[in-house]
C-alpha positions in Angstrom: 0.0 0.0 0.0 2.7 2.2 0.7 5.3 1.6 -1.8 4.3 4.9 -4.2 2.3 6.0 -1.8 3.6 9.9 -1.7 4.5 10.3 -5.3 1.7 8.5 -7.3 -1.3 7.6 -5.5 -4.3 9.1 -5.1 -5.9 7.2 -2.4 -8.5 9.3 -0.3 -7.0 8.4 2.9 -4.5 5.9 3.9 -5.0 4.0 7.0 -1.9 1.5 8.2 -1.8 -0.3 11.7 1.5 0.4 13.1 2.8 -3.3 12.9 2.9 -2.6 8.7 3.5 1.6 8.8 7.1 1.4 6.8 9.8 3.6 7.1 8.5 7.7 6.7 11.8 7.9 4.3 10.3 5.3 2.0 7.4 7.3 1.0 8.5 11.2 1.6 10.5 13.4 -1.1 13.9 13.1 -0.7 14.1 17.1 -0.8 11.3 19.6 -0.6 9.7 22.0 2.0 7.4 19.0 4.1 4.6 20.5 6.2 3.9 17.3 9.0 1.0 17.8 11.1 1.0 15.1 14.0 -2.5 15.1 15.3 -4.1 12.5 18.2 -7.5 11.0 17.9 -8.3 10.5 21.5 -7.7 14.5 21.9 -10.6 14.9 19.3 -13.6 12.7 20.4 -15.8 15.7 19.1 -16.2 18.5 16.6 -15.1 21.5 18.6 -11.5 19.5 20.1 -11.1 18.4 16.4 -11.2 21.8 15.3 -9.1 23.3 17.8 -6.4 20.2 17.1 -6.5 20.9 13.5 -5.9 24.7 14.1 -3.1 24.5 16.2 -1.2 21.6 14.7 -1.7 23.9 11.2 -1.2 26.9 12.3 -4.9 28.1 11.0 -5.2 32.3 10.9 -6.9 34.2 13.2 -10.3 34.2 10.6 -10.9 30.6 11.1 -14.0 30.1 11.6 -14.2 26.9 14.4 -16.9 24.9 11.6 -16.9 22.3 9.5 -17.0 24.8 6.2 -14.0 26.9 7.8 -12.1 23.7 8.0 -12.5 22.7 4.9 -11.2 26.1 3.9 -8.1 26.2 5.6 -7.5 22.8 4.6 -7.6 24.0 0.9 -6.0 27.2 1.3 -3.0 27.1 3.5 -1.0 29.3 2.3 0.1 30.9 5.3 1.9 27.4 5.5 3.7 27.1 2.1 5.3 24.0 1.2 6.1 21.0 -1.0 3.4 19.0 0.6 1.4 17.7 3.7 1.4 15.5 5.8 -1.3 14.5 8.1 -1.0 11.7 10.5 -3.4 11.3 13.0 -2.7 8.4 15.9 -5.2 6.4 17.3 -7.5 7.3 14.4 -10.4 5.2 15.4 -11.5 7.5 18.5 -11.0 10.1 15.8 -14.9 12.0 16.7 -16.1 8.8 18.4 -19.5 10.7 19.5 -20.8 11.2 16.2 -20.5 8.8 13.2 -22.1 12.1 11.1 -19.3 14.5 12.0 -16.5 11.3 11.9 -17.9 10.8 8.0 -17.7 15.0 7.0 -14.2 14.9 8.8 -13.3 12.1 5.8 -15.7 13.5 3.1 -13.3 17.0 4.1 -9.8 15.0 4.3 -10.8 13.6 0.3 -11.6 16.7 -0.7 -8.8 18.5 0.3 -6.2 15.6 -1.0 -8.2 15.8 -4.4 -7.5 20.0 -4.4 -4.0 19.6 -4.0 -3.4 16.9 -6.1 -5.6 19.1 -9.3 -2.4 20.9 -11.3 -4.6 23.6 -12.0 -4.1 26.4 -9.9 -0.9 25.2 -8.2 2.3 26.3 -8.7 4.1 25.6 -12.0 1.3 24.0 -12.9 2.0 20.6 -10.9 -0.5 19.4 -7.8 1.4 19.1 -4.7 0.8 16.3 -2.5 -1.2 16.6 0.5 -1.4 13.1 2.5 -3.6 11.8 5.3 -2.1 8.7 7.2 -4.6 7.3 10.0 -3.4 5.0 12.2 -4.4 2.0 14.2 -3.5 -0.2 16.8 -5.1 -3.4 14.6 -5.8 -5.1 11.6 -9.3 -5.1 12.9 -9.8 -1.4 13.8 -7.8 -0.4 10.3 -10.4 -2.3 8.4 -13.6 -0.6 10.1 -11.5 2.6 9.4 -11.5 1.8 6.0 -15.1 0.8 5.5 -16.2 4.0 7.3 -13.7 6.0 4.8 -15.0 4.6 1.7 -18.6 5.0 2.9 -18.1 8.7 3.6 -16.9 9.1 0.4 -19.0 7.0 -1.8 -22.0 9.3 0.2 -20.2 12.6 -0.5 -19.9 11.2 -4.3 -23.6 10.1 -4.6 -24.8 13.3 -3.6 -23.0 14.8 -6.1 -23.7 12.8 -8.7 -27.3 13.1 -7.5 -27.2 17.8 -7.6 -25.5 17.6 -11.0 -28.4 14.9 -12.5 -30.9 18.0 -11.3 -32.1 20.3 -14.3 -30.7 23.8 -13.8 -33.7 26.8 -13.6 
């Protein structure tokens, strides 16, 4: 899963127990400005801790606006943070907003979003995306699998919709 993992994929969101989590230097850029954000799940068990976590650990301006919008925003935007990529890691991911599967699934339908921005040439500098990476870890096989499943149900919702608005007629 890992092998071209930095350069080449575009997976929404990688989750990795820690018994298979290789080597960092095995999927980073050799050189290259690296923004790492190391966030904890068990410090954001709801909306308003996630928020502040995300904030500090990326160093959102003062206009943030502590919702789920605003997040998405800054997630998008930072350029207050320049770099050659991203790099989120969030531990313990599974009690990653434990008290609400709804705000758990916009936290991933967010996270896709945002890797998707980055990784679209258009817009970025010279003309080339510039990788932005979620890594969510787990203590098991077990817990990395629900992970997953609730991942690709978040997004597979967030697509549907989509797909769902742009089948309307326009007025």
């Amino acid at each position: 899963m890992m092998d071209n993992w930095w350069s080449g994929s575009t997976n929404q969101l990688a989750v990795s127990t820690r018994k298979t989590l290789v080597e960092l230097a095995a999927v980073l850029p050799v050189t290259g400005r690296l923004v790492v954000a190391r966030l904890d799940g068990t410090r954001m068990t709801d909306a308003d801790h996630l928020f502040y976590e995300f904030s500090d650990a990326l160093l959102f301006p003062g206009y943030f606006g502590w919702n789920w919008a605003a997040l998405s925003e800054c997630l998008r935007d930072l350029r207050w943070l320049p770099a050659d990529g991203y790099l989120i890691v969030v531990e313990n991911a599974p009690r990653l907003l434990s008290s609400s599967a709804e705000d758990q699934h916009t936290l991933f339908q967010i996270l896709s979003q945002a890797v998707h921005h980055w990784a679209n040439p258009l817009g970025q500098p010279d003309g080339k995306g510039i990788p932005f990476k979620v890594l969510l870890l787990c203590d098991s096989d077990e817990e990395a699998a629900l992970l997953r499943q609730e991942i690709a149900s978040a997004v597979h919702n967030m697509l549907s919709w989509r797909s769902e608005s742009d089948a309307r007629p326009r007025r």
